[in-house]
Z-matrix of the N, CA and C atoms (Angstrom, degrees):
N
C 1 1.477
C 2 1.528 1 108.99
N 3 1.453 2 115.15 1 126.13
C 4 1.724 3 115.01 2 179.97
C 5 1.062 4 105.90 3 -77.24
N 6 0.993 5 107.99 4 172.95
C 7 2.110 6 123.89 5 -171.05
C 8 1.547 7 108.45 6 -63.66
N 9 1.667 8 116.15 7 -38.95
C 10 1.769 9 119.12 8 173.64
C 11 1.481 10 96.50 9 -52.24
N 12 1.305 11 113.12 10 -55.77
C 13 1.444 12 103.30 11 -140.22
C 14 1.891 13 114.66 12 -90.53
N 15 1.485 14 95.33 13 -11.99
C 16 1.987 15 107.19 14 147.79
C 17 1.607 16 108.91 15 -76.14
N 18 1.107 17 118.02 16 -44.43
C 19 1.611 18 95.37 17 155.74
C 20 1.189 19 141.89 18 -17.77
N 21 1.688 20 97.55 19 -79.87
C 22 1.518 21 114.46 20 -176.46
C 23 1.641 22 103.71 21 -77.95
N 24 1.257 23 118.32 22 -14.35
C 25 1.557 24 116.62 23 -179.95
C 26 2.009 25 99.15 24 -64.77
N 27 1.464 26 100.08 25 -38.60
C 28 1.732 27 112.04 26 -151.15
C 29 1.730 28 92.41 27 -80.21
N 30 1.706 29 117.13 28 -49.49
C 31 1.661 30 112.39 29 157.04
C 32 0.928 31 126.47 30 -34.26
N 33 1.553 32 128.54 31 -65.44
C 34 1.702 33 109.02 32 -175.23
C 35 1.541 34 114.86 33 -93.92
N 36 1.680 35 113.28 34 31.07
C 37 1.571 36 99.10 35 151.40
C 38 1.352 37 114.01 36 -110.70
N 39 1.778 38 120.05 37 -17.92
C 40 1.389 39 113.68 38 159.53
C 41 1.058 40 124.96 39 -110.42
N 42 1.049 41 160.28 40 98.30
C 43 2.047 42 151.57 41 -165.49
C 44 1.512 43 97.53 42 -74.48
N 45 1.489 44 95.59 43 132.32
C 46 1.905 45 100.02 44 157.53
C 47 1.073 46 124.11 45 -73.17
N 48 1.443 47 108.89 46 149.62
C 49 1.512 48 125.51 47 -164.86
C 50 0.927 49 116.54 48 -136.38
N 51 1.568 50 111.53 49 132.75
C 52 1.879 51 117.80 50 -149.03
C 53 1.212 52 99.48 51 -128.54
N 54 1.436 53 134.46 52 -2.04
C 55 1.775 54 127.66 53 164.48
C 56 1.675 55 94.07 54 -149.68
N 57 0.987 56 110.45 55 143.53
C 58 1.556 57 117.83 56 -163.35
C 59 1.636 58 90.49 57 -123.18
N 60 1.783 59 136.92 58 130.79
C 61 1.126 60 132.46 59 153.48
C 62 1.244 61 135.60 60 -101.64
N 63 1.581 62 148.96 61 -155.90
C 64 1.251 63 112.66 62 121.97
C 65 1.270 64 149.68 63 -47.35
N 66 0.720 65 98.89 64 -42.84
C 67 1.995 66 116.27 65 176.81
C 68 1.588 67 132.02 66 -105.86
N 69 1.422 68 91.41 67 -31.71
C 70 1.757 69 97.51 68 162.86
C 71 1.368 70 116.71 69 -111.87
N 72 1.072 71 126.93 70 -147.14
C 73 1.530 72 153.73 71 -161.20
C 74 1.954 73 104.23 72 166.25
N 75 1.802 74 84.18 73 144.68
C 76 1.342 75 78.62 74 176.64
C 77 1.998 76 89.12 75 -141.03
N 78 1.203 77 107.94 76 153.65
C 79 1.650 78 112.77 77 -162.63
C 80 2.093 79 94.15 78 -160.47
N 81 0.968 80 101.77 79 148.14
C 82 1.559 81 130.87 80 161.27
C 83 1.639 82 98.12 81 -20.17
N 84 1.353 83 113.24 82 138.58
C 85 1.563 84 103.72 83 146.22
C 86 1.356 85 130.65 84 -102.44
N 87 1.642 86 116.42 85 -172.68
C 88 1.355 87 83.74 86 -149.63
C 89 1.844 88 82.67 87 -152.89
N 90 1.591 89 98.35 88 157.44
C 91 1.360 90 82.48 89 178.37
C 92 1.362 91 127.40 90 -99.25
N 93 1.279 92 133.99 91 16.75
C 94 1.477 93 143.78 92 125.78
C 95 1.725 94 112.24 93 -25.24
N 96 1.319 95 109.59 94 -51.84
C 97 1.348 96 99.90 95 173.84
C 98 1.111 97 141.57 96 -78.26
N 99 1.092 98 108.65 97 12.23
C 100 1.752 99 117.94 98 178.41
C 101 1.101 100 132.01 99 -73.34
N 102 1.591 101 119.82 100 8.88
C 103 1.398 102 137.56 101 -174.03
C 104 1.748 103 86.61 102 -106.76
N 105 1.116 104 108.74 103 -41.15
C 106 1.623 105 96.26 104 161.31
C 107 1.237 106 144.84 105 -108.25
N 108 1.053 107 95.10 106 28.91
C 109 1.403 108 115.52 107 153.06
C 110 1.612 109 114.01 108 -112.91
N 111 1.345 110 116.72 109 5.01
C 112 1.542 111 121.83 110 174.09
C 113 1.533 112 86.08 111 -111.06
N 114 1.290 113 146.68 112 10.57
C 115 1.231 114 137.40 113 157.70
C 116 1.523 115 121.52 114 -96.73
N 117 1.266 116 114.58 115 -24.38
C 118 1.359 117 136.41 116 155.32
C 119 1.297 118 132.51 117 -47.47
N 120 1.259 119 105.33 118 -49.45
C 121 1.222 120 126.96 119 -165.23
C 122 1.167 121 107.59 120 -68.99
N 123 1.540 122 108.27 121 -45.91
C 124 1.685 123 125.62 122 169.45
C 125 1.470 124 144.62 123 -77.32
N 126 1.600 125 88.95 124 13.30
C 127 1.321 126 111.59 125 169.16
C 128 1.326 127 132.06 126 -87.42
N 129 1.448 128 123.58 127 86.38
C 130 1.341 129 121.08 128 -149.33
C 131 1.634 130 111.86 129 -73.84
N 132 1.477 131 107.76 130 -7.09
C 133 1.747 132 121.74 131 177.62
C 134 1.670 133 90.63 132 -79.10
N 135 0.965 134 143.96 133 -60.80
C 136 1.508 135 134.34 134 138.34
C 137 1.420 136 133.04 135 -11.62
N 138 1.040 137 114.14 136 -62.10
C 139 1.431 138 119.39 137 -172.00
C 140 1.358 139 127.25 138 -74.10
N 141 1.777 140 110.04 139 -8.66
C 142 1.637 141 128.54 140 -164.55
C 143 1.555 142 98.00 141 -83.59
N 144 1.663 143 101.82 142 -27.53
C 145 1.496 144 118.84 143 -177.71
C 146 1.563 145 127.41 144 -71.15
N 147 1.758 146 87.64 145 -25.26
C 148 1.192 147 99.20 146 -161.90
C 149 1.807 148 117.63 147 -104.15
N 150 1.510 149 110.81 148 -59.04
C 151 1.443 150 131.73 149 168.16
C 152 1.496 151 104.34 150 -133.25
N 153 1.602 152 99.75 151 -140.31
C 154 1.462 153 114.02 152 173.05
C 155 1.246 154 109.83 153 -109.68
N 156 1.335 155 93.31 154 123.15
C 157 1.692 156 111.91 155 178.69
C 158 1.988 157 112.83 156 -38.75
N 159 0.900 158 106.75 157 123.47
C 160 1.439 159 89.37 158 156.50
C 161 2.246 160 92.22 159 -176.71
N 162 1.151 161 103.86 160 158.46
C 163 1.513 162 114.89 161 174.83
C 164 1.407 163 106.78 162 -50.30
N 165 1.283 164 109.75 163 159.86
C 166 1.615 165 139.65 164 -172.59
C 167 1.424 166 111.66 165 -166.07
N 168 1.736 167 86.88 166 105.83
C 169 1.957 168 89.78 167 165.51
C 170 1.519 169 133.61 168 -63.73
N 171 0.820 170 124.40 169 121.31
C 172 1.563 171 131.30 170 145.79
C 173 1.999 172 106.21 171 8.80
N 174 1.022 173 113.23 172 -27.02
C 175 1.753 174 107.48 173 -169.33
C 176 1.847 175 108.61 174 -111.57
N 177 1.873 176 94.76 175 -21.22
C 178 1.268 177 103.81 176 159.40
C 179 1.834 178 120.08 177 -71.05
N 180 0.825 179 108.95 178 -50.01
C 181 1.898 180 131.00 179 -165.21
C 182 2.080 181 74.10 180 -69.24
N 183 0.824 182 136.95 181 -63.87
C 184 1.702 183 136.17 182 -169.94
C 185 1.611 184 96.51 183 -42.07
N 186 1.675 185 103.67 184 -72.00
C 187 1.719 186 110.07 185 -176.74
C 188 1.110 187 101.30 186 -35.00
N 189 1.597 188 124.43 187 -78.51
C 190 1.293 189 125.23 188 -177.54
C 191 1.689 190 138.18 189 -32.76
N 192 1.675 191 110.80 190 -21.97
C 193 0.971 192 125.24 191 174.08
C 194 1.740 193 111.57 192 -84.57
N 195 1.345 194 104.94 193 -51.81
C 196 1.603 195 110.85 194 174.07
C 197 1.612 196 119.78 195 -51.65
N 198 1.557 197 108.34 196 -41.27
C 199 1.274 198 116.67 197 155.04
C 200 1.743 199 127.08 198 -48.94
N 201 1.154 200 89.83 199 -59.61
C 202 2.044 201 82.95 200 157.17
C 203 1.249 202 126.74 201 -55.48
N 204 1.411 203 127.33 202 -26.95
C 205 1.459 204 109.00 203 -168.24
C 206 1.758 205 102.11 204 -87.37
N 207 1.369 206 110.19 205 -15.65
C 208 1.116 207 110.70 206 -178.46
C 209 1.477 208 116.62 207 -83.83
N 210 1.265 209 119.26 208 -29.16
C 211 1.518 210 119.84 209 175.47
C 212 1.360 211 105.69 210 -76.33
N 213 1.164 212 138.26 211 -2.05
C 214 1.332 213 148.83 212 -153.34
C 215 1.483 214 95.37 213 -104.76
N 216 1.418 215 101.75 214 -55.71
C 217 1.692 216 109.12 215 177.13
C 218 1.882 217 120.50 216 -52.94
N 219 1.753 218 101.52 217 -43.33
C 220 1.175 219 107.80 218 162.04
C 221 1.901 220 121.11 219 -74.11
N 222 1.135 221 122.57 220 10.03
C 223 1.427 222 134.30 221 155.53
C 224 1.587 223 96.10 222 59.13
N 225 1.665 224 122.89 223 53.19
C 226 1.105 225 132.87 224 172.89
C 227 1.544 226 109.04 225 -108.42
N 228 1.651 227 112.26 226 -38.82
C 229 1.099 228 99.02 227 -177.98
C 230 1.756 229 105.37 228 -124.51
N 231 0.891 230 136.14 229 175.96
C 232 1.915 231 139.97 230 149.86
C 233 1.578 232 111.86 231 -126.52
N 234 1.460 233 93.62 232 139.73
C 235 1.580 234 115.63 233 -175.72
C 236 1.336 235 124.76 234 -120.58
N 237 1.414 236 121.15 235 101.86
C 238 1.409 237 110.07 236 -176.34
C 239 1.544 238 96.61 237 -105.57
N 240 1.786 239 106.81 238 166.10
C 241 0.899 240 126.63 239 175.05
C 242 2.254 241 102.96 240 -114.53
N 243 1.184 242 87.97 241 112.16
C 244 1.771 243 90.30 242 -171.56
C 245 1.786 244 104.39 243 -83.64
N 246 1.658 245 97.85 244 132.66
C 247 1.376 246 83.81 245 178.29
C 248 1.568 247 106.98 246 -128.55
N 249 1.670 248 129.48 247 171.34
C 250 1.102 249 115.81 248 169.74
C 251 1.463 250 116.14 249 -56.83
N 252 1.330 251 121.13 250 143.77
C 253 1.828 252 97.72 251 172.18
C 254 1.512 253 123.70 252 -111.33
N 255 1.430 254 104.56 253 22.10
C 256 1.413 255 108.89 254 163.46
C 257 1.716 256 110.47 255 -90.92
N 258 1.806 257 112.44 256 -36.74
C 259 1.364 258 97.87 257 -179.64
C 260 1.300 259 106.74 258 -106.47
N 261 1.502 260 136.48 259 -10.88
C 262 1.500 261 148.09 260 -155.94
C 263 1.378 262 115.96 261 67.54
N 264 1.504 263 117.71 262 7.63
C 265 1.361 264 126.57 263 167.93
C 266 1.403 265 96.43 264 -38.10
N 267 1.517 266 113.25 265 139.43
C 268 1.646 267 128.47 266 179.22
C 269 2.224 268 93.27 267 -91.29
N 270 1.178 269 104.43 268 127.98
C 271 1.465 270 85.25 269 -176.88
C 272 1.594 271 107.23 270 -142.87
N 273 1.498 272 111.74 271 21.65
C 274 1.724 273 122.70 272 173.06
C 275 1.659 274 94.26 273 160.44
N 276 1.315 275 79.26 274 -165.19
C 277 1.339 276 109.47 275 -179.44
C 278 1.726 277 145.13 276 -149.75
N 279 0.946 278 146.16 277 150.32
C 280 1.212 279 140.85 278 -139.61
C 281 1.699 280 103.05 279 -131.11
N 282 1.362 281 120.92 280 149.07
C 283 1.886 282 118.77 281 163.47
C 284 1.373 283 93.99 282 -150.80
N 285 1.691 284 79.38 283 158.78
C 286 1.491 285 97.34 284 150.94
C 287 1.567 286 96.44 285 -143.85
N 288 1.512 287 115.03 286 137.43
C 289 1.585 288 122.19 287 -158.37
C 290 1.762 289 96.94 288 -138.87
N 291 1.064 290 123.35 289 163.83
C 292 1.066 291 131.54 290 173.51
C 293 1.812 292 111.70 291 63.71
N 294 1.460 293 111.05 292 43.65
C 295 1.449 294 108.18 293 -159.15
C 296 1.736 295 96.15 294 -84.60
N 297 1.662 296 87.36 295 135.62
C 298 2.021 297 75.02 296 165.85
C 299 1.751 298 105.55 297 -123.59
N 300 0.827 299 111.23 298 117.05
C 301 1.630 300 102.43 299 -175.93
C 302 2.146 301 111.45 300 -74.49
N 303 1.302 302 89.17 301 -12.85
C 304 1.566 303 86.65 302 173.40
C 305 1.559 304 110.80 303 -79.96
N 306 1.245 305 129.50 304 -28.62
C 307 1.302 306 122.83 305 179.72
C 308 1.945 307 103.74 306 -106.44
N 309 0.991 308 102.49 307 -12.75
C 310 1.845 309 105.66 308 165.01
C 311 1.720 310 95.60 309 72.04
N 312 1.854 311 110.41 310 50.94
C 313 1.403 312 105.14 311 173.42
C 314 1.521 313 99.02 312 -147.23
N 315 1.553 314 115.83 313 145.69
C 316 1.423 315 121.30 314 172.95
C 317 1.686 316 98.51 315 -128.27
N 318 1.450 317 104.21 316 173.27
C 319 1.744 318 109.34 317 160.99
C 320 1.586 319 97.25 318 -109.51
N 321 1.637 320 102.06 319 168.58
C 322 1.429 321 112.65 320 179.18
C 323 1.319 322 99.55 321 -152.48
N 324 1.845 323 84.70 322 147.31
C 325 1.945 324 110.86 323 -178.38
C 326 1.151 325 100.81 324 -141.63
N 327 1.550 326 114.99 325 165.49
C 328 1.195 327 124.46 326 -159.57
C 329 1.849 328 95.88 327 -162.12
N 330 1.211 329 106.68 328 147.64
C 331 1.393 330 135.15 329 -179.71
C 332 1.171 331 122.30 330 -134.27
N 333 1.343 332 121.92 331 122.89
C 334 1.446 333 124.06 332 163.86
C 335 1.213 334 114.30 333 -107.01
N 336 1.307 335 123.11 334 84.64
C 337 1.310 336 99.58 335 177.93
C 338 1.653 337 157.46 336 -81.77
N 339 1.522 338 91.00 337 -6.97
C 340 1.354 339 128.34 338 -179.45
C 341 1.805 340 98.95 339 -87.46
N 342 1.726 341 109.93 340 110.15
C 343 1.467 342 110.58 341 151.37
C 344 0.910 343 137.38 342 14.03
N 345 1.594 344 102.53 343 -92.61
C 346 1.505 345 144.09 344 -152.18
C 347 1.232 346 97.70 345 -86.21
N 348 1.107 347 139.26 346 -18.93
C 349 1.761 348 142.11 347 173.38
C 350 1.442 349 111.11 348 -84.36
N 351 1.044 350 127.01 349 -33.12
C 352 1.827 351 138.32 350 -178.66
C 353 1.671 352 119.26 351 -56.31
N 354 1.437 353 115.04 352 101.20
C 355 1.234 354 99.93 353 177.36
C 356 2.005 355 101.06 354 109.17
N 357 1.495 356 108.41 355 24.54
C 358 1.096 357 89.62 356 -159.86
C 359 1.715 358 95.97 357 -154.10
N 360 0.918 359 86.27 358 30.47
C 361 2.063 360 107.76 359 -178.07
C 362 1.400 361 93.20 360 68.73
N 363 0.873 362 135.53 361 -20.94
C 364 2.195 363 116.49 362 178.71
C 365 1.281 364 109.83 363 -12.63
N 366 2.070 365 95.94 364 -72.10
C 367 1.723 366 111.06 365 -173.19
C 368 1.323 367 102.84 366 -39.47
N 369 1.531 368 127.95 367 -65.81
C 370 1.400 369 135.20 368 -131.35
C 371 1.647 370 81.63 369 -70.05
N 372 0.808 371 132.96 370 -85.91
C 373 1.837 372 138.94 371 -149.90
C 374 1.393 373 101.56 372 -64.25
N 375 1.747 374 106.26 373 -32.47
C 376 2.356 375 88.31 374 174.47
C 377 1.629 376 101.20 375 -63.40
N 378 1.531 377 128.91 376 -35.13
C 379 0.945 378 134.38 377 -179.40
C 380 1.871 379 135.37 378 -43.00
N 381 1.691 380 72.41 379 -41.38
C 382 1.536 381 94.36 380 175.68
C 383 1.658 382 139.33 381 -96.11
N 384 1.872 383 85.76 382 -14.23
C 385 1.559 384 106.52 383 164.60
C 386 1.225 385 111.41 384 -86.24
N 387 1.847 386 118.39 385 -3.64
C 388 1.308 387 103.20 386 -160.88
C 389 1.963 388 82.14 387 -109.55
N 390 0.877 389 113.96 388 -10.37
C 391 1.718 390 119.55 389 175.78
C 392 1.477 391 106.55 390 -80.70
N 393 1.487 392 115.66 391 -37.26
C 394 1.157 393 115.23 392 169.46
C 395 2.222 394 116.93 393 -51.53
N 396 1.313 395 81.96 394 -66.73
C 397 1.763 396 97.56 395 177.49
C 398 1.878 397 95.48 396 -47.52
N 399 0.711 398 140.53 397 -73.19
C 400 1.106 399 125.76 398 -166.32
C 401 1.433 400 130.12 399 -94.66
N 402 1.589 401 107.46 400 46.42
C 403 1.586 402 137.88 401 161.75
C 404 1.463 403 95.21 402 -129.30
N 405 1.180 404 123.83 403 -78.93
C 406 1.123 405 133.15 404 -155.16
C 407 1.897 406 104.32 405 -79.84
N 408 1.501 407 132.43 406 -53.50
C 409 1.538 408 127.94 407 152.64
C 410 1.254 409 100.10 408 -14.68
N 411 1.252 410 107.20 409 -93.24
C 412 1.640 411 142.21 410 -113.67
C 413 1.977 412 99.47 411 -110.92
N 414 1.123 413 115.91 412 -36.26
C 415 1.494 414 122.97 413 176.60
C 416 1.469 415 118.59 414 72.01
N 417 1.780 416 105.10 415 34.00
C 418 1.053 417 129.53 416 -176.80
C 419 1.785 418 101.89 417 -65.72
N 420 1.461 419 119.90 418 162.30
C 421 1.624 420 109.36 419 161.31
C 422 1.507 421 129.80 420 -121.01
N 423 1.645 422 90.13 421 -26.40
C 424 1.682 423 107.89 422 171.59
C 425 1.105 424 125.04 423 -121.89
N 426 1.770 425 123.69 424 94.02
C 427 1.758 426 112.37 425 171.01
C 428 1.293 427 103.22 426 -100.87
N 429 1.433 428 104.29 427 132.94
C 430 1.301 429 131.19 428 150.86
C 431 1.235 430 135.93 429 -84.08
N 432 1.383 431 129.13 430 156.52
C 433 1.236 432 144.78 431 -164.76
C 434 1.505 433 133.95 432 -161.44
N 435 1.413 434 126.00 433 113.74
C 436 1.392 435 111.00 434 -169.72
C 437 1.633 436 109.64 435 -102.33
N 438 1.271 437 134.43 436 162.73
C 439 1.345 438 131.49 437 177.87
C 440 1.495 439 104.18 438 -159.30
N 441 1.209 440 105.99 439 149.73
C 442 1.968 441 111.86 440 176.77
C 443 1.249 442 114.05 441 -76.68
N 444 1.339 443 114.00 442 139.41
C 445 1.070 444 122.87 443 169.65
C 446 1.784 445 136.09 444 -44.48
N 447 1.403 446 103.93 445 -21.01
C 448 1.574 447 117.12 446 168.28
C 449 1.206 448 114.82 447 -95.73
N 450 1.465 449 116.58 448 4.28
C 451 1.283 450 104.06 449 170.66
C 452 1.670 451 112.61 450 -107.89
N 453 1.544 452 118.92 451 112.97
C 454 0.935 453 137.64 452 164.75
C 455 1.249 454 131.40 453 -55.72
N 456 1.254 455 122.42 454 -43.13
C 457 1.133 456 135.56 455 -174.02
C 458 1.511 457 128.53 456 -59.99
N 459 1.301 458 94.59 457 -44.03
C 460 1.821 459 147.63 458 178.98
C 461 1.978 460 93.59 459 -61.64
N 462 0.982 461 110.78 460 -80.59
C 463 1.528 462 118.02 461 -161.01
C 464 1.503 463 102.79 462 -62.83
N 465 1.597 464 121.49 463 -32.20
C 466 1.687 465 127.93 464 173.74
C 467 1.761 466 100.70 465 -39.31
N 468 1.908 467 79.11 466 -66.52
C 469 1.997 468 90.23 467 -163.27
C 470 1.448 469 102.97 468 -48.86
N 471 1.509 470 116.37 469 -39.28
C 472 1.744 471 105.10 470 -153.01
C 473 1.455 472 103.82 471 -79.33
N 474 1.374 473 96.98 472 -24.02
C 475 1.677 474 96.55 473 -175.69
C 476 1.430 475 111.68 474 -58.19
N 477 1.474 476 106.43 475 -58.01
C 478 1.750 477 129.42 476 -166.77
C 479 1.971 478 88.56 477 -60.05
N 480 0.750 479 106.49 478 -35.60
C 481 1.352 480 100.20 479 -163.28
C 482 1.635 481 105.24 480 -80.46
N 483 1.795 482 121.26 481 -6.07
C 484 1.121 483 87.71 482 -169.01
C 485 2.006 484 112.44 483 144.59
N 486 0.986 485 103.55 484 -52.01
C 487 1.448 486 128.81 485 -167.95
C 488 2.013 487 93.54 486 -93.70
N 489 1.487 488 107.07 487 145.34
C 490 1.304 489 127.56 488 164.80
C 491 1.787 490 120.34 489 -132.08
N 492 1.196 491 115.19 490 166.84
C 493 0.902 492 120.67 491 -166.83
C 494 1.425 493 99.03 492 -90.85
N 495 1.927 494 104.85 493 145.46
C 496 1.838 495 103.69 494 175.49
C 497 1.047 496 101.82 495 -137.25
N 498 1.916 497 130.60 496 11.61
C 499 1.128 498 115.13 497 172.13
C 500 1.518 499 101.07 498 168.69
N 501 1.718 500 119.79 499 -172.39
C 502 0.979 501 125.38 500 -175.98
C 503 1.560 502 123.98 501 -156.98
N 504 1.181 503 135.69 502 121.38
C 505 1.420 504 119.63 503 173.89
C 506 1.626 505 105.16 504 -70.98
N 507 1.340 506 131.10 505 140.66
C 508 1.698 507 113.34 506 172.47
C 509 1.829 508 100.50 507 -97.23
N 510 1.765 509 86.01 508 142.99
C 511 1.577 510 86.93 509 168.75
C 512 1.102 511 137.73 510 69.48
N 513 1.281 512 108.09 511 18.03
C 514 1.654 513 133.90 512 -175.10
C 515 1.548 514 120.26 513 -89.82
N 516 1.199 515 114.64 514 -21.83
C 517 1.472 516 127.37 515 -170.31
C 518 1.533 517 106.33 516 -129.11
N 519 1.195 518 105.18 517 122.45
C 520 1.593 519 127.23 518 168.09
C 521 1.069 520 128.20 519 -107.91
N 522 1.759 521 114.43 520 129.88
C 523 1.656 522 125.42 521 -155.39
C 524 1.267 523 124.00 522 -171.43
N 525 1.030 524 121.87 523 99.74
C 526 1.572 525 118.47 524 -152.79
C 527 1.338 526 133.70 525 58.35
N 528 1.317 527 93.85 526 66.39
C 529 1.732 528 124.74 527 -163.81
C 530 2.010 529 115.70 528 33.57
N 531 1.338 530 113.62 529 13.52
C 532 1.242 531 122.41 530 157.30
C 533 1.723 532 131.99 531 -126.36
N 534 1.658 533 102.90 532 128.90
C 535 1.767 534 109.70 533 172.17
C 536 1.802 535 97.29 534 -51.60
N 537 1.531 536 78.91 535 136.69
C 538 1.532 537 102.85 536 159.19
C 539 1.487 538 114.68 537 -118.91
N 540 1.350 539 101.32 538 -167.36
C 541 1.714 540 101.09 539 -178.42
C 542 1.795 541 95.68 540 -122.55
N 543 1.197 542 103.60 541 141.50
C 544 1.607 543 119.12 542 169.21
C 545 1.665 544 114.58 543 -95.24
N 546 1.463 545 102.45 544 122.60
C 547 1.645 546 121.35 545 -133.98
C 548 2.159 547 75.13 546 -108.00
N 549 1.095 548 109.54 547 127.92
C 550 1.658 549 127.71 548 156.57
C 551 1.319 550 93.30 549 -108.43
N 552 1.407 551 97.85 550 134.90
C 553 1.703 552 128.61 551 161.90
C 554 1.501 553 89.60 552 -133.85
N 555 1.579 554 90.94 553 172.96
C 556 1.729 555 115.58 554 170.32
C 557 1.399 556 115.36 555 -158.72
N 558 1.179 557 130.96 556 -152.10
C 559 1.552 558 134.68 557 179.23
C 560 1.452 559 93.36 558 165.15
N 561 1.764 560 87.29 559 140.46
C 562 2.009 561 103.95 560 -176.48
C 563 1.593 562 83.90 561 -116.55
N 564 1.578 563 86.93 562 148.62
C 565 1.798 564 116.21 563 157.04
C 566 1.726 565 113.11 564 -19.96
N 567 2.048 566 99.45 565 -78.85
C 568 1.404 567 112.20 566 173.26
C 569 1.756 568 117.02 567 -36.56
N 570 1.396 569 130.97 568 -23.89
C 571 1.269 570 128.81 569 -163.40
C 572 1.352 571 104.35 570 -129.09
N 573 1.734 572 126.24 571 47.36
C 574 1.013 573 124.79 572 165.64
C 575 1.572 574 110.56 573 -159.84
N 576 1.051 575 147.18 574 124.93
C 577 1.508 576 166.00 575 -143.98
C 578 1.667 577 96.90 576 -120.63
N 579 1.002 578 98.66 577 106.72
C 580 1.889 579 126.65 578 166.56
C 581 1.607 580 94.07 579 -48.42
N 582 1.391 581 112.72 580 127.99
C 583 1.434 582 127.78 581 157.70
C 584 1.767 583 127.26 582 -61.20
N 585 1.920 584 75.64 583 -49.45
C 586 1.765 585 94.81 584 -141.52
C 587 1.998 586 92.69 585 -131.67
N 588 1.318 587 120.95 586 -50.03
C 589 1.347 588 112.30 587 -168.03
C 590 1.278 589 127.08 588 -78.73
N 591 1.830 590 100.32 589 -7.38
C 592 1.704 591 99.45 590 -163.69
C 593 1.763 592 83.39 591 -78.98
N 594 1.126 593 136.93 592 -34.32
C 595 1.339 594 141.16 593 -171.38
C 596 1.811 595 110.48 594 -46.38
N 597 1.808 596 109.30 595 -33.67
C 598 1.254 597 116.53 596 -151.24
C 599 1.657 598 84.27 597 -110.40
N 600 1.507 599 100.84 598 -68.02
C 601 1.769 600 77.20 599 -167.81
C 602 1.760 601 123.20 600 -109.33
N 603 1.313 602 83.46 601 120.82
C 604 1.368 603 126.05 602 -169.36
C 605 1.387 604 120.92 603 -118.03
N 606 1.098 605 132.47 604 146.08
C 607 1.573 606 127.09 605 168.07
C 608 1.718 607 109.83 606 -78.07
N 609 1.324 608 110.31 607 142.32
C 610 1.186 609 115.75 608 156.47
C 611 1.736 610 142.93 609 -47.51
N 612 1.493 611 110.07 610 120.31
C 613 0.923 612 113.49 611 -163.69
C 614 2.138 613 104.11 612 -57.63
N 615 1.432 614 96.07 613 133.17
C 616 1.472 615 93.44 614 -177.14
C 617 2.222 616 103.98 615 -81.13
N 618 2.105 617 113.85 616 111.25
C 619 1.210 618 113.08 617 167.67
C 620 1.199 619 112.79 618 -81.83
N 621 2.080 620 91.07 619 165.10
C 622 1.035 621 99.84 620 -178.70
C 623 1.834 622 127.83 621 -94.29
């Protein structure tokens, strides 16, 4: 085996990890994972949360990935891949998209895509490491976020994590043969307390 290919052998058995929590980890994505993230995609217990359900090939979920690394380069959006951090199981994913650093505001989404993780604080703390990175990273002040009104689950995590509600379109979203209302929350810099980064970035202590 040549030296590239123990490389890429030694990458997809450990992923790097760029904010460490209790319970999660959040690290780079990667394109090894795109078979799960083409498993995601097709999760329509997922997708009710998200848009409108419907299938996605394997060559779409790829485009979509190549498309991230490139908006990434233009420093519009950031993409983590959230993992458990006791086993490094990869088990969703995290953004912040639409970043403007002149007005110091992004939106944020979040994915769980793994089952067995849902309902079990994952969301709440990837949520909050990922609010962290972009107050404390990035020196962002306002992320926003929209979510439906039937989704319960959704408004718990964002709340606990951080985020409040500032408004609502009524009756905009249809779902089980009834309009709902599409719920805006947000969260500022001033009204959120660093977990994990105020610890890391810091200026150097001036020796003597």
């Amino acid at each position: 085996m040549d030296s590239l290919s123990e490389q890429q052998q030694q990458a997809s058995e450990k992923p790097i990890i760029n904010i460490t929590g209790e319970k999660v980890a959040l690290g780079p994505i990667r394109r090894d994972q795109v078979p799960l993230f083409y498993r995601w995609a097709n999760d329509f217990n997922v997708l009710r949360t998200l848009h409108i359900p419907r299938p996605s090939t394997f060559e779409e979920n790829l485009a979509f990935f190549e498309r991230d690394v490139e908006d990434e380069k233009r420093r519009t959006v950031v993409h983590f891949t959230v993992y458990d951090r006791a086993s490094l199981t990869p088990i969703g994913r995290v953004d912040l998209e639409e970043i403007n650093h002149r007005d110091r505001r992004a939106e944020f989404g979040i994915e769980i895509g793994e089952p067995d993780y849902r309902g079990r604080g994952y969301g709440t703390e990837a949520t909050r490491l990922m609010l962290d990175y972009a107050f404390t990273g990035l020196g962002l002040h306002n992320i926003g976020l929209y979510t439906w009104e039937y989704n319960l689950a959704a408004q718990a995590v964002y709340k606990k994590a951080g985020f409040r509600e500032v408004g609502r379109r009524r009756q905009a979203k249809f779902m089980g043969g009834k309009l709902w209302d599409i719920i805006y929350m947000d969260c500022l810099s001033t009204e959120f307390v660093s977990p994990v980064l105020s610890k890391i970035m810091v200026p150097d202590e001036v020796r003597s």
